[in-house]
DSSP file (Angstrom, degrees, kcal/mol; ACC not computed):
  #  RESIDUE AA STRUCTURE BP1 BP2  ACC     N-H-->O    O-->H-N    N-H-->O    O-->H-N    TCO  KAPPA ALPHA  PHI   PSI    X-CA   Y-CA   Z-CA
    1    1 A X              0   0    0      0, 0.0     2,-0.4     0, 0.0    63,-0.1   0.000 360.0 360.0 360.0 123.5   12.9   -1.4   -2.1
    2    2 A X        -     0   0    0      1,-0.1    58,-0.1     2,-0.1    61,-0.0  -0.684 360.0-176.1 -72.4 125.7   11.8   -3.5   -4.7
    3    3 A X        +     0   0    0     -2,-0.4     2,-1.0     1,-0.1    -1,-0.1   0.516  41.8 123.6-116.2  19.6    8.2   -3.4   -5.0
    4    4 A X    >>  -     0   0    0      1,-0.2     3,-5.6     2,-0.0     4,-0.8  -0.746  58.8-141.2 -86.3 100.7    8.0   -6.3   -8.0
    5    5 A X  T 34 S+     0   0    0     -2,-1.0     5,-0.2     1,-0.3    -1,-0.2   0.347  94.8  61.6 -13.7 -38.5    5.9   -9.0   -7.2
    6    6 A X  T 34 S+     0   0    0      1,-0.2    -1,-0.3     3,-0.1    -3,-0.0   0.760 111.7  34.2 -75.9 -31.4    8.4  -11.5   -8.9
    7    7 A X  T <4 S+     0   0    0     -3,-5.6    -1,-0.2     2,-0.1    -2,-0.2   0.711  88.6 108.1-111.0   5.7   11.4  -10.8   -6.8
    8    8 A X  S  < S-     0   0    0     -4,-0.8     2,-0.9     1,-0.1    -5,-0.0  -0.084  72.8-132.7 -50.8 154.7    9.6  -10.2   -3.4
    9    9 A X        +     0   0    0      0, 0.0     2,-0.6     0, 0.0    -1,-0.1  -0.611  62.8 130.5-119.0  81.5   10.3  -13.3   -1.1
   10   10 A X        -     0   0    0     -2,-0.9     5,-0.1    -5,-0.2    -2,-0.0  -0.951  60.2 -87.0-126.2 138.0    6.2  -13.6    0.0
   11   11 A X     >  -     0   0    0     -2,-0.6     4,-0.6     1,-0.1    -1,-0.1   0.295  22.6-114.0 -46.8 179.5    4.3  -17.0   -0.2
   12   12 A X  H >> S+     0   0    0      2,-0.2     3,-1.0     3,-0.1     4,-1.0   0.908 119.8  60.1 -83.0 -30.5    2.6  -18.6   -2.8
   13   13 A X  H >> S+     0   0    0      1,-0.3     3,-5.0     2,-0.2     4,-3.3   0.984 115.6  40.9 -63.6 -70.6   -1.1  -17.9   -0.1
   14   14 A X  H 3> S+     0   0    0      1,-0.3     4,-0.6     2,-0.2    -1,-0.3   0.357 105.6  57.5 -81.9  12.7   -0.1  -14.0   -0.6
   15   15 A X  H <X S+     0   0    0     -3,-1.0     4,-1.3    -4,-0.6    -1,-0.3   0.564 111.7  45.2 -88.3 -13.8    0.7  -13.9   -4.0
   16   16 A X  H <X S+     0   0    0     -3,-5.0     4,-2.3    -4,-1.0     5,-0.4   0.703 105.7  57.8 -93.5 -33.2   -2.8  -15.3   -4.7
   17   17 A X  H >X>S+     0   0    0     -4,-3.3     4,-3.4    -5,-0.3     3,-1.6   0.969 109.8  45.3 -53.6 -78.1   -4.3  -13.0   -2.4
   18   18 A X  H 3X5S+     0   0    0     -4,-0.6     4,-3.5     1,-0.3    -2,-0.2   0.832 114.1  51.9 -17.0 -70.0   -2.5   -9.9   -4.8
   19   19 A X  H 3X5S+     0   0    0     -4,-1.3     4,-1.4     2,-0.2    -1,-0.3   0.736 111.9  41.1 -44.6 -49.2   -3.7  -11.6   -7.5
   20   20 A X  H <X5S+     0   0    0     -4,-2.3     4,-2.0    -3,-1.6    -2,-0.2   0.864 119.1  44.5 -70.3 -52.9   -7.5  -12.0   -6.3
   21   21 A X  H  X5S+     0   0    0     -4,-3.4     4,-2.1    -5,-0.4     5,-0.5   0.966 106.7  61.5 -70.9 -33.8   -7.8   -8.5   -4.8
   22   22 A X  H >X<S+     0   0    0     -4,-3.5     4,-2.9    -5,-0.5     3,-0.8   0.973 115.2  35.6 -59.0 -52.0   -6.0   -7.2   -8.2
   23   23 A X  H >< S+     0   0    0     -4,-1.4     3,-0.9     1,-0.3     5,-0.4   0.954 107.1  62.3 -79.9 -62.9   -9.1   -8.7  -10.0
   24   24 A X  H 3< S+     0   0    0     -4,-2.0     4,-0.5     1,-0.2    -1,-0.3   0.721 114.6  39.0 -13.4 -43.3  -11.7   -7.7   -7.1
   25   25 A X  H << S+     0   0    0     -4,-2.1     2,-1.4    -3,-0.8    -1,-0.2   0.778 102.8  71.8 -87.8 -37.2  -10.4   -3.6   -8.2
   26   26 A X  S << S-     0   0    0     -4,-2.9    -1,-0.2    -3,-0.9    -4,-0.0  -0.627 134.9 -40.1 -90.9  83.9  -10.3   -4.4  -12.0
   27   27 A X  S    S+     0   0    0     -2,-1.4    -2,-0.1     2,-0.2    -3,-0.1   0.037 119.7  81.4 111.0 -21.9  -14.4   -4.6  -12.2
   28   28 A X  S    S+     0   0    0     -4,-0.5     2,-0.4    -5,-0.4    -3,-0.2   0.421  73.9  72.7 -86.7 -13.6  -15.9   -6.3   -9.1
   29   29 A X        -     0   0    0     -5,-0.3    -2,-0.2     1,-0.1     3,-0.2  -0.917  56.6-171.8-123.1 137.6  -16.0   -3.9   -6.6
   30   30 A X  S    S+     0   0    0     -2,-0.4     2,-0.2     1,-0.4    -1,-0.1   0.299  75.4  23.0-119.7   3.4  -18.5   -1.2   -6.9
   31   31 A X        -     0   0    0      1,-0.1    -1,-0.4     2,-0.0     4,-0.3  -0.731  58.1-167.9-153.7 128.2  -17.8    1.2   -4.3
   32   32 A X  S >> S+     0   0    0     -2,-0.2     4,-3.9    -3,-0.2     3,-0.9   0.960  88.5  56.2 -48.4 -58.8  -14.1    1.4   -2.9
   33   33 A X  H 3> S+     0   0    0      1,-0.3     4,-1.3     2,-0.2     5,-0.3   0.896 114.0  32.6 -57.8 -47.8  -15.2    3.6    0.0
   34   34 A X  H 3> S+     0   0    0      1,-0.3     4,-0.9     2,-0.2    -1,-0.3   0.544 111.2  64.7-103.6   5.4  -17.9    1.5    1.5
   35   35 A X  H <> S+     0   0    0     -3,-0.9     4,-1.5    -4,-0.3    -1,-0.3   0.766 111.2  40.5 -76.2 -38.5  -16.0   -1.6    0.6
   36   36 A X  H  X S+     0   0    0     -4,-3.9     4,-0.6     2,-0.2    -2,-0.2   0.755 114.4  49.5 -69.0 -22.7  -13.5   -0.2    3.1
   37   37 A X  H >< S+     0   0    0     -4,-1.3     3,-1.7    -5,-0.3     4,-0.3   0.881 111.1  46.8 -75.5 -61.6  -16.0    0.9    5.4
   38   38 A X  H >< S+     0   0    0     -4,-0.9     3,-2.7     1,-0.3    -2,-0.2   0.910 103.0  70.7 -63.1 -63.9  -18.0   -2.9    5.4
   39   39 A X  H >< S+     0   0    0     -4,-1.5     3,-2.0     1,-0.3    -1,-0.3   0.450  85.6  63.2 -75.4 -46.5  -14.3   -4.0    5.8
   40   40 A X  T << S+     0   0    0     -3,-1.7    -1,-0.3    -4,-0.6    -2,-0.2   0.387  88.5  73.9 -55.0  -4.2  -14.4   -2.4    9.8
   41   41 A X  T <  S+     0   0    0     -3,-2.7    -1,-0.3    -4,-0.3    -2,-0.2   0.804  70.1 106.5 -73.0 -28.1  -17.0   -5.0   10.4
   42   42 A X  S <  S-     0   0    0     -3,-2.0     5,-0.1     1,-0.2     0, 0.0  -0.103  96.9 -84.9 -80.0 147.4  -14.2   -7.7   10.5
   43   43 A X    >>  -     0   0    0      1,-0.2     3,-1.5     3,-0.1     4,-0.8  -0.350  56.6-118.2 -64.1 148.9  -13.4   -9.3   14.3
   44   44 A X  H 3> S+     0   0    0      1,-0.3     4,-1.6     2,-0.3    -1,-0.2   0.326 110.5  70.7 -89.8  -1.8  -10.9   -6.4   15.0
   45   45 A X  H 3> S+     0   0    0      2,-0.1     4,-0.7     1,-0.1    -1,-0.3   0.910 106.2  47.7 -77.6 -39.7   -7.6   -8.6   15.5
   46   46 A X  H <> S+     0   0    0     -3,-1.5     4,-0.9     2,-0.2    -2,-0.3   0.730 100.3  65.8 -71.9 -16.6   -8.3   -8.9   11.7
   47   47 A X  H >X S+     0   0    0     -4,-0.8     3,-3.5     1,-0.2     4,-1.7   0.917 109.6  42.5 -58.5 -82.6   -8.9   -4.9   11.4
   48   48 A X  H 3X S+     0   0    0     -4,-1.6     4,-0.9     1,-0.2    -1,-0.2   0.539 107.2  52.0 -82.5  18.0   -5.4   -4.7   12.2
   49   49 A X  H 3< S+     0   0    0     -4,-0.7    -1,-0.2     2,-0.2    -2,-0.2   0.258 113.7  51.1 -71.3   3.0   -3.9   -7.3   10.3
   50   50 A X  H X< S+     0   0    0     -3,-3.5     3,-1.6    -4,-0.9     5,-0.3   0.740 103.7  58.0 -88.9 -52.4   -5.6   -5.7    7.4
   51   51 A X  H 3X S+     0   0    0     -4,-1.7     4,-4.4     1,-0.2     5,-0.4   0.947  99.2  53.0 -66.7 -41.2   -4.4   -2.7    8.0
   52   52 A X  T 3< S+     0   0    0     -4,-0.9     2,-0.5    -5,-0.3    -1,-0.2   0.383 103.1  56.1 -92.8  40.9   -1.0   -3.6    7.9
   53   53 A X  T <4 S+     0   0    0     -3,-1.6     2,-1.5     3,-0.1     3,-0.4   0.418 109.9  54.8-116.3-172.0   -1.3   -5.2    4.3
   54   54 A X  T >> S+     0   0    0     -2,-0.5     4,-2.5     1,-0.2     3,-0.8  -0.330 109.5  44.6 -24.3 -57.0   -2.8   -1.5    3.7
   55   55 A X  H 3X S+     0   0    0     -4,-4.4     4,-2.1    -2,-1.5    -1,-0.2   0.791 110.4  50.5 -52.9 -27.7    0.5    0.2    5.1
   56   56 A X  H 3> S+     0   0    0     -3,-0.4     4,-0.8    -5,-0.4    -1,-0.2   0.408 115.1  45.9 -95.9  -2.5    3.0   -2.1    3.3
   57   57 A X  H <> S+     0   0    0     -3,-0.8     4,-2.5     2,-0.2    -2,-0.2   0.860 113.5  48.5 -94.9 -38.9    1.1   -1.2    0.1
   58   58 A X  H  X S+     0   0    0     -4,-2.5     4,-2.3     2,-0.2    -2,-0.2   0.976 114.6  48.8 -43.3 -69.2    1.1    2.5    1.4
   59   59 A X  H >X S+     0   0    0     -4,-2.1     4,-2.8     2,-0.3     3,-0.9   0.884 110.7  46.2 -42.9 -70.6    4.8    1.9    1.9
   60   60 A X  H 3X S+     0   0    0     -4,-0.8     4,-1.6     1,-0.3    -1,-0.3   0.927 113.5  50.4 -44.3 -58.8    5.5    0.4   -1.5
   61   61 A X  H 3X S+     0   0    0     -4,-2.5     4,-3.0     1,-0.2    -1,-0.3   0.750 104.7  59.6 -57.0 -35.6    3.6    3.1   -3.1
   62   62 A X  H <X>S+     0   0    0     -4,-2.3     4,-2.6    -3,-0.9     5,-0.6   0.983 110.8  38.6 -53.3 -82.7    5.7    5.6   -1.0
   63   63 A X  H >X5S+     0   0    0     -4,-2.8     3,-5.0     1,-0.2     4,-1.6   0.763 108.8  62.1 -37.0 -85.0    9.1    4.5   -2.5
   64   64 A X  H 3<>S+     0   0    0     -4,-1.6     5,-0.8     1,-0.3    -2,-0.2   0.642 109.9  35.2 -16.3 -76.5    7.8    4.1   -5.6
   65   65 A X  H ><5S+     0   0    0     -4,-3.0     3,-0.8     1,-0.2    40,-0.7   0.855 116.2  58.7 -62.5 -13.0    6.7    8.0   -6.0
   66   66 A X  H <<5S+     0   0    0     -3,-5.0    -1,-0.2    -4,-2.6    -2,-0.2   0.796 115.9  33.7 -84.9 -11.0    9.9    9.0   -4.1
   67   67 A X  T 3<<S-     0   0    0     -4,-1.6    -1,-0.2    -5,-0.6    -2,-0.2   0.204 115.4-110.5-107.3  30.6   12.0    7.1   -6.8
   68   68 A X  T < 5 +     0   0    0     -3,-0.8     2,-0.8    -5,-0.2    -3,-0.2   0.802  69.9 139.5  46.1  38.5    9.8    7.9   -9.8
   69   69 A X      < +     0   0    0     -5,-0.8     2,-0.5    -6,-0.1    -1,-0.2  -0.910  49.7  90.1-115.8 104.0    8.5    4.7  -10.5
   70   70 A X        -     0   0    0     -2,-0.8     2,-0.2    -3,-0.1     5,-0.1  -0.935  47.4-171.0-174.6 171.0    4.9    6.1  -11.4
   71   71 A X        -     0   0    0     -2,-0.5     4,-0.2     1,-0.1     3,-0.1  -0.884  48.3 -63.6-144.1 173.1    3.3    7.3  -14.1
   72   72 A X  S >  S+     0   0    0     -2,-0.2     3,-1.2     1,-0.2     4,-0.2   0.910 122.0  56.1 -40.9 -30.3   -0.5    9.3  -14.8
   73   73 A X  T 3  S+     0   0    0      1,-0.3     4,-0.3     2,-0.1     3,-0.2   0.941 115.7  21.9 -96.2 -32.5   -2.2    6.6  -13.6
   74   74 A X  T 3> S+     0   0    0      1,-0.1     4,-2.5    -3,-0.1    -1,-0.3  -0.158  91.2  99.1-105.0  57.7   -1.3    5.8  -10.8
   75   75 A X  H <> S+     0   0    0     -3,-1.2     4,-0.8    -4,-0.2    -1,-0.1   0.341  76.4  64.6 -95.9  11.3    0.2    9.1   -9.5
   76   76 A X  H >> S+     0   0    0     -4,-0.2     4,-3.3    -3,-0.2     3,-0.6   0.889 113.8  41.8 -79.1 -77.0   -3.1   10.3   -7.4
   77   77 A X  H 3> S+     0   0    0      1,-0.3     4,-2.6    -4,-0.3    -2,-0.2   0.829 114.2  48.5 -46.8 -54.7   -2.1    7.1   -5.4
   78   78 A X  H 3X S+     0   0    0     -4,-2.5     4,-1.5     1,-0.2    -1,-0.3   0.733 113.4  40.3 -71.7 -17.0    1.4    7.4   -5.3
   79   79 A X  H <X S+     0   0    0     -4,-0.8     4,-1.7    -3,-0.6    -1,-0.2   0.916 124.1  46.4 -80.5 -32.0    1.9   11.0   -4.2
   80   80 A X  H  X S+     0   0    0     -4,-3.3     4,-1.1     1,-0.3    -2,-0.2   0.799 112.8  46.2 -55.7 -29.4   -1.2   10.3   -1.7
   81   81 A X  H  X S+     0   0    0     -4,-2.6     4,-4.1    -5,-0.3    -1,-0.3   0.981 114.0  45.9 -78.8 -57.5    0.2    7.4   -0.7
   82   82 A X  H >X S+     0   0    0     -4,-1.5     4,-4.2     1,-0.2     3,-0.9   0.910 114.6  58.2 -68.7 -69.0    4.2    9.4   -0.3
   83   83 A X  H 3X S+     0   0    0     -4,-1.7     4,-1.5     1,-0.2    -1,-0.2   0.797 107.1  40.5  -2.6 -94.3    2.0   12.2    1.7
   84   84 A X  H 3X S+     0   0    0     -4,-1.1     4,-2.0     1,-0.2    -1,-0.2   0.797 117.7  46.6 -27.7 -53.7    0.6    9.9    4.3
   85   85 A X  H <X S+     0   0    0     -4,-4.1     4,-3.0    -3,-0.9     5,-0.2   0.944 108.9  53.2 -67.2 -37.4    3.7    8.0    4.9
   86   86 A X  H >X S+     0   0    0     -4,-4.2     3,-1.6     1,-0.2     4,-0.8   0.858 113.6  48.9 -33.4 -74.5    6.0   11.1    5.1
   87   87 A X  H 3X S+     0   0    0     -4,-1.5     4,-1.2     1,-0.3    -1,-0.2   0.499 108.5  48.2 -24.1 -66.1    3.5   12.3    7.7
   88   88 A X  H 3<>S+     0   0    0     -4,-2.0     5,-2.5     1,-0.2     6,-0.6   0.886 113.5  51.0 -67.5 -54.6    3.3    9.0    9.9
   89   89 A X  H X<5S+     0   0    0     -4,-3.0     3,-1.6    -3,-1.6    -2,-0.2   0.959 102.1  53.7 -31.5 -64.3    7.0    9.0    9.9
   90   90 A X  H 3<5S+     0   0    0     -4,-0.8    -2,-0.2     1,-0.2    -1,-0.2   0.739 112.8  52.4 -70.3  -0.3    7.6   12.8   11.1
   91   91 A X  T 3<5S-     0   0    0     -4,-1.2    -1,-0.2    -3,-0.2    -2,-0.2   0.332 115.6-126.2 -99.0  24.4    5.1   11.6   14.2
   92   92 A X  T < 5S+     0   0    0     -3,-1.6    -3,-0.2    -5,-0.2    -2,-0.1   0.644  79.3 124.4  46.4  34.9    7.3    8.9   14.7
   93   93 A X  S   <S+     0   0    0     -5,-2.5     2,-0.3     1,-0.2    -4,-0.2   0.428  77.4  33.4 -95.6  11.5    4.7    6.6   14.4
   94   94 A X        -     0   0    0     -6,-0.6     2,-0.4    -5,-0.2    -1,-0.2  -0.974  68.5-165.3-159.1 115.6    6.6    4.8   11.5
   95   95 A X        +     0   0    0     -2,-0.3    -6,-0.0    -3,-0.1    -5,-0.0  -0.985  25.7 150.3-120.3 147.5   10.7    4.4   11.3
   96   96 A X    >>  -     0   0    0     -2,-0.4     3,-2.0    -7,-0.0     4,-1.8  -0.456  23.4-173.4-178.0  77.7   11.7    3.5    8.4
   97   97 A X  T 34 S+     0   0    0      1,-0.3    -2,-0.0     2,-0.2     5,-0.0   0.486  77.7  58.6 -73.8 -11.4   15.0    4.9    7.8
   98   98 A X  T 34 S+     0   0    0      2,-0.1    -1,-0.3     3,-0.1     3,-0.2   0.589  98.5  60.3 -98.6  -4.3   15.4    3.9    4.1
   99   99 A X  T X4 S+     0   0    0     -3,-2.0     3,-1.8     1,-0.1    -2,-0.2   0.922 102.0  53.5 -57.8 -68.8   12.5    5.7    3.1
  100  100 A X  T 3< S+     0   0    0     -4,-1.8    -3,-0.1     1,-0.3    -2,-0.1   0.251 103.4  50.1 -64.1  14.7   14.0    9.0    4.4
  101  101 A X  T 3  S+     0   0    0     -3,-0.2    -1,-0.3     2,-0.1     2,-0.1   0.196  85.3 122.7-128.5  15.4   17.5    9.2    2.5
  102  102 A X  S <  S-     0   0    0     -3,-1.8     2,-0.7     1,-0.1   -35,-0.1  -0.335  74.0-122.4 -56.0 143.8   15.2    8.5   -0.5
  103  103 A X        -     0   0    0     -2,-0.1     2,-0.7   -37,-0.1    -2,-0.1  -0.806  27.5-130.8 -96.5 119.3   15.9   11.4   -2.9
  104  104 A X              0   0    0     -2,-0.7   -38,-0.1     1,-0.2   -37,-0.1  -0.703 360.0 360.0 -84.3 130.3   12.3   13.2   -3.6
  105  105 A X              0   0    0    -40,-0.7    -1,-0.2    -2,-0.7   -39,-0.1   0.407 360.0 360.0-108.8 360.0   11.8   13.6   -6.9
């Protein structure tokens, strides 16, 4: 999995989205948790189209730490992130069969 914005095949809408939430996290937002919290307010078809934009970042993050692509600063995320997915996988709530011949490093 390639998880670099440049060669991902995603629209110009959701590359500006990336782009806007990346600057919404660098300085605008002034509590994560209850910005995720107010976020459950949204009509609940949008709950779960949010959520899965949270999972395929979960997902990215996932490879990532199973392939080394992390460093200190965001290694909190990515092993939290690798954690979570394993997990949702061995309940089979997630197949994702290139994940699991991933070599954990």
């Amino acid at each position: 999995m390639n998880t670099d914005i440049d060669f991902m095949n995603i629209t110009e809408s959701d590359k500006a989205f990336v782009e806007e939430f990346e600057n919404f996290v660098n300085g605008r937002v002034s509590n994560p948790e209850k910005t995720g919290m107010a976020m459950t307010t949204m009509h609940r078809y949008l709950q779960q189209q949010a959520f899965k934009v949270f999972i395929g970042y979960v997902k990215a993050l996932a490879h990532n730490y199973r392939m080394g692509r992390y460093d200190q600063r965001n290694e909190w995320a990515s092993k939290l992130a690798d954690e979570a997915y394993n997990h949702l996988i061995e309940a089979d709530l997630i197949y994702d069969p290139e994940y699991i011949n991933l070599k954990n490093k």
